[in-house]
C-alpha positions as CSV (number, residue, x, y, z in Angstrom):
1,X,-8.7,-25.7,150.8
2,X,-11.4,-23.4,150.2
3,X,-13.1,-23.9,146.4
4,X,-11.2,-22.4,144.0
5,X,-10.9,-21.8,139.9
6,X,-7.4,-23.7,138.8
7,X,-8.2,-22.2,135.0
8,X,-8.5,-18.6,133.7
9,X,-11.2,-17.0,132.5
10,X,-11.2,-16.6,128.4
11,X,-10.4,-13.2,127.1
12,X,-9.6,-11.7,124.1
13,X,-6.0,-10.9,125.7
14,X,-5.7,-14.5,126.6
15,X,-1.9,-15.5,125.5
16,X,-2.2,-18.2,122.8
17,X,1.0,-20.6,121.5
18,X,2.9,-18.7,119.0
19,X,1.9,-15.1,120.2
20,X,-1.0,-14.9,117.7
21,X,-2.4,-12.3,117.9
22,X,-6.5,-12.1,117.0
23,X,-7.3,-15.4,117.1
24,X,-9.8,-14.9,120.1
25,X,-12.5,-12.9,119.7
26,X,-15.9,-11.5,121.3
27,X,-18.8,-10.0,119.7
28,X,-21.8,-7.2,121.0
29,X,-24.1,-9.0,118.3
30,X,-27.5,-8.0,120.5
31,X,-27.6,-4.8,123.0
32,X,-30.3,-3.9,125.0
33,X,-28.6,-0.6,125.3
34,X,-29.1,-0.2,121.2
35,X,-33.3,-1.3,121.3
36,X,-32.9,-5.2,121.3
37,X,-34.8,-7.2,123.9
38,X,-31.9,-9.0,124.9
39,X,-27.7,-8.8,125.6
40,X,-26.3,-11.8,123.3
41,X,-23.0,-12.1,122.8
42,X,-20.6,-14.4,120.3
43,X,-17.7,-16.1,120.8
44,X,-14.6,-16.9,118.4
45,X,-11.3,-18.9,119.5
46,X,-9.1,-21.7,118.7
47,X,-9.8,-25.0,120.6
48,X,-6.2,-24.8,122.3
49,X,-7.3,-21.4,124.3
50,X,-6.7,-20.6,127.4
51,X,-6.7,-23.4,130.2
52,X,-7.8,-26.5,128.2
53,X,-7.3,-30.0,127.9
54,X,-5.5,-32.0,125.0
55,X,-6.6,-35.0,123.7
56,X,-4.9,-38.1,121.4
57,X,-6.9,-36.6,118.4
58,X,-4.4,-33.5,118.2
59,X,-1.4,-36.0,117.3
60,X,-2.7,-38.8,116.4
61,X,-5.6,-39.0,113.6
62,X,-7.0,-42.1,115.1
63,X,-6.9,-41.2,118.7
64,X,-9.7,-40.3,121.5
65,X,-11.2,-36.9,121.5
66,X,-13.6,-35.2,123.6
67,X,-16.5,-37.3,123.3
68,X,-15.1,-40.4,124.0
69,X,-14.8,-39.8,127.9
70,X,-17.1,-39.8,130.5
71,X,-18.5,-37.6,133.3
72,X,-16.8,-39.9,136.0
73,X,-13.7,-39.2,134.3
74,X,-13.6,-35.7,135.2
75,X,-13.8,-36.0,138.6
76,X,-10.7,-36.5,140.5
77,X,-10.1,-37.4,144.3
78,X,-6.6,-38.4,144.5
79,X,-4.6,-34.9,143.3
80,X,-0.6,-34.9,143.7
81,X,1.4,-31.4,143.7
82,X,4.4,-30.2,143.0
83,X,5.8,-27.1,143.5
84,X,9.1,-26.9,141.8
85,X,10.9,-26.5,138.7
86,X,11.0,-28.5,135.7
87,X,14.3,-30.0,136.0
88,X,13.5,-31.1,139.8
89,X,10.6,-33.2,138.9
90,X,11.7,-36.9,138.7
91,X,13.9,-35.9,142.1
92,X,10.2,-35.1,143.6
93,X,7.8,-38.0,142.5
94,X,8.9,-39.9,145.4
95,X,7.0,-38.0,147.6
96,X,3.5,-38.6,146.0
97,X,1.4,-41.3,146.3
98,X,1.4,-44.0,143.8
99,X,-2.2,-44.0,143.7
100,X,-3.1,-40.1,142.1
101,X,-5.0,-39.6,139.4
102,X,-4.5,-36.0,138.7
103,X,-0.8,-34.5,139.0
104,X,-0.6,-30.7,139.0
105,X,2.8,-28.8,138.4
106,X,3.6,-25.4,140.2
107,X,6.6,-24.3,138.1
108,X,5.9,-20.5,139.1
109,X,6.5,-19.6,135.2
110,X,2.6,-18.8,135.2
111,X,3.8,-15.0,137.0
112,X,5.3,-14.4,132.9
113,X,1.8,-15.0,131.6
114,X,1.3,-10.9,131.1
115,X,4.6,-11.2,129.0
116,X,6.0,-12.9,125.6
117,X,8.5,-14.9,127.5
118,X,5.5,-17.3,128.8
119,X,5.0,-18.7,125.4
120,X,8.8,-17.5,124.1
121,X,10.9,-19.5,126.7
122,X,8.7,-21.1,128.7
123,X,10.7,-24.9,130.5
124,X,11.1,-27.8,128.5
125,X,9.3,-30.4,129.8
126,X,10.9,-33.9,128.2
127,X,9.4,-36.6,126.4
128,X,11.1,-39.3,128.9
129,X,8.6,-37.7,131.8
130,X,5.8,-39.6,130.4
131,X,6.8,-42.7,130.8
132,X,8.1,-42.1,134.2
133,X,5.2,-40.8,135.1
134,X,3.2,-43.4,134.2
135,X,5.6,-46.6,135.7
136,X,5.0,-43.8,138.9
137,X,1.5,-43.8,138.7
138,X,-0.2,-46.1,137.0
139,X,-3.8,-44.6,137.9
140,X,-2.7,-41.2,136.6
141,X,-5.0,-39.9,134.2
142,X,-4.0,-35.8,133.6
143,X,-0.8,-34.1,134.1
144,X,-1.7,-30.0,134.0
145,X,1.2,-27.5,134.3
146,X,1.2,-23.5,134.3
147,X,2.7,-23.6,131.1
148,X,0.9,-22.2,128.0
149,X,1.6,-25.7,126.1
150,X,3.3,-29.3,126.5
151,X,5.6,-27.6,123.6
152,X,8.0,-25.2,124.1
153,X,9.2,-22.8,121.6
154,X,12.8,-23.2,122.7
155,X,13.0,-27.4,121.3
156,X,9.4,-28.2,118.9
157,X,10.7,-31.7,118.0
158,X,11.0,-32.5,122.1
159,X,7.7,-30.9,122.3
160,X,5.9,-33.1,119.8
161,X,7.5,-36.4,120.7
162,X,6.0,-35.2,124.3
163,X,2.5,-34.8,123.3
164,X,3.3,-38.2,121.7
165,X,4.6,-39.9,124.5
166,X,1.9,-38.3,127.0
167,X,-0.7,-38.8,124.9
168,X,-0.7,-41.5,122.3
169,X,2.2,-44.2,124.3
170,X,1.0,-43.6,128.0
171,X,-2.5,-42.2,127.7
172,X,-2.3,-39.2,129.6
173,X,-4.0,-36.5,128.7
174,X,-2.6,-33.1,128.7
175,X,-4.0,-29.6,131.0
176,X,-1.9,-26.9,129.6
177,X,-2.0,-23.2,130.5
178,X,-3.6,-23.8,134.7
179,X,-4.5,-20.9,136.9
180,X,-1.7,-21.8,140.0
181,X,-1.1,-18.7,141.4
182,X,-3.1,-19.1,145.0
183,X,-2.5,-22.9,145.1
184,X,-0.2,-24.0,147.5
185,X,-0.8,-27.6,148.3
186,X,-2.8,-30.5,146.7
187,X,-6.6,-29.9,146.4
188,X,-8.7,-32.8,148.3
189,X,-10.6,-33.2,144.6
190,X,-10.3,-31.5,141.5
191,X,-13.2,-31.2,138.5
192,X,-12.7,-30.7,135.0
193,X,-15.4,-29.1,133.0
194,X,-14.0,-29.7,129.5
195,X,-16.4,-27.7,126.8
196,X,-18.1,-30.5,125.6
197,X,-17.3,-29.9,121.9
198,X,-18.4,-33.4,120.2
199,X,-15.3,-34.8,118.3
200,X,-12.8,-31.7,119.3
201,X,-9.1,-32.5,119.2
202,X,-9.3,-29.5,122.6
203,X,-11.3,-27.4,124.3
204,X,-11.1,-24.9,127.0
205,X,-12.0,-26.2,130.1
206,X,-13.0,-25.2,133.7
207,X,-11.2,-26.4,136.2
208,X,-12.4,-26.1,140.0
209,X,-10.2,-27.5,143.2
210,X,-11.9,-27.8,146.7
C-alpha cells in the first residue's frame, strides 16, 4: 500500500472521551501579519487527544510510561487486520498469523466520528479479549481500534477492567481513536510516532502505514 497517515491530525474540533468540550486549544501568540518577525503558535490539550497511545501509567501508578520504551519498539513489520465488528473478533483471529506485532481493528464506527454517538455508544470491546489476544499472539505488542477509547460510555466498569487486562495483566499497550477510513488491508509496516512526553501516562501520536 501506498504510505499513508493511520491517525488524525489534532484540532480544536477533535472529539475527546466524555464530549468535553474546550479541552483543546490553539493559540496566534506571534503573527507576522500584526508586526512580529515570526508566526508562533501554542498548543493546549489533554494527553488522551486525538489518535494516541495508552500506557500502564494511566491505570496503574507503578506501570511503564512513555519513556520507558524504545525507538525499535515503534516500528512494526508484522501488522494483522481486521475488518469487522466487535462481536466477530475472536470468530476472526484464526485468520492472522500468530507472529504480529501490531493488530489493527476496522470496526467502521470511525464514519460517527463528526457525531456524539462516536464517544456516546461507541462497541464494547471486553476485558476477556486481552487475554485471548495475547494466548493468540504472543509477540503482540499494540492493539489500535477506530474507537475514541478502550472504554465505552455504554459499560465504564468493563471498560476499566479492559485497560487493566490490556495493559497491566498482558502488556499490551493501547492505540485508541485510528484514522481507518482508506485502509483496507494490512499495511507491510506500520510506525508510531508517540510525542515523546517524558513520564506521560499518553500522548498523541502519529501513526504512518506503508
Amino acid at each position: 500500500m501506498t504510505a499513508q497517515f493511520l491517525s488524525y491530525f489534532l484540532e480544536e474540533t477533535t472529539p475527546v472521551y466524555g464530549g468535553v468540550e474546550g479541552t483543546i486549544q490553539f493559540k496566534q501568540i506571534k503573527s507576522i501579519d500584526n508586526g512580529d518577525t515570526s508566526n508562533n503558535q501554542e498548543f493546549r490539550f489533554p494527553g488522551h487527544s486525538g489518535t494516541h497511545i495508552d500506557f500502564p501509567l494511566h491505570f496503574c501508578s507503578k506501570g511503564k510510561n512513555c519513556s520507558d520504551y524504545p525507538a525499535d519498539f515503534w516500528i512494526f513489520r508484522k501488522v494483522g487486520f481486521l475488518h469487522c465488528s466487535v462481536e466477530e473478533v475472536p470468530h476472526k483471529l484464526r485468520d492472522l498469523s500468530e507472529d504480529i506485532e501490531l493488530l489493527i481493528l476496522k470496526t467502521d464506527f470511525g464514519k460517527e466520528r463528526g457525531s456524539k454517538k462516536y464517544w456516546k455508544e461507541q462497541p464494547i470491546i471486553p476485558a476477556s479479549f486481552a487475554k485471548l489476544l495475547r494466548s493468540s499472539f504472543p509477540f503482540l505488542r499494540v492493539f489500535g481500534f477506530d474507537l475514541i477509547s478502550l472504554t465505552s460510555k455504554l459499560n465504564k466498569e468493563e471498560g476499566k477492567n479492559a485497560h487493566l487486562q490490556f495493559l497491566i495483566e498482558n502488556n499490551i499497550l493501547i492505540l485508541e481513536d485510528m484514522n481507518l477510513t482508506r485502509v483496507q488491508e494490512a499495511p507491510s509496516n506500520v510506525i508510531i510516532a508517540p510525542n515523546l512526553i517524558q513520564w506521560a501516562d499518553g500522548v498523541p501520536c502519529t501513526v504512518i502505514g506503508f
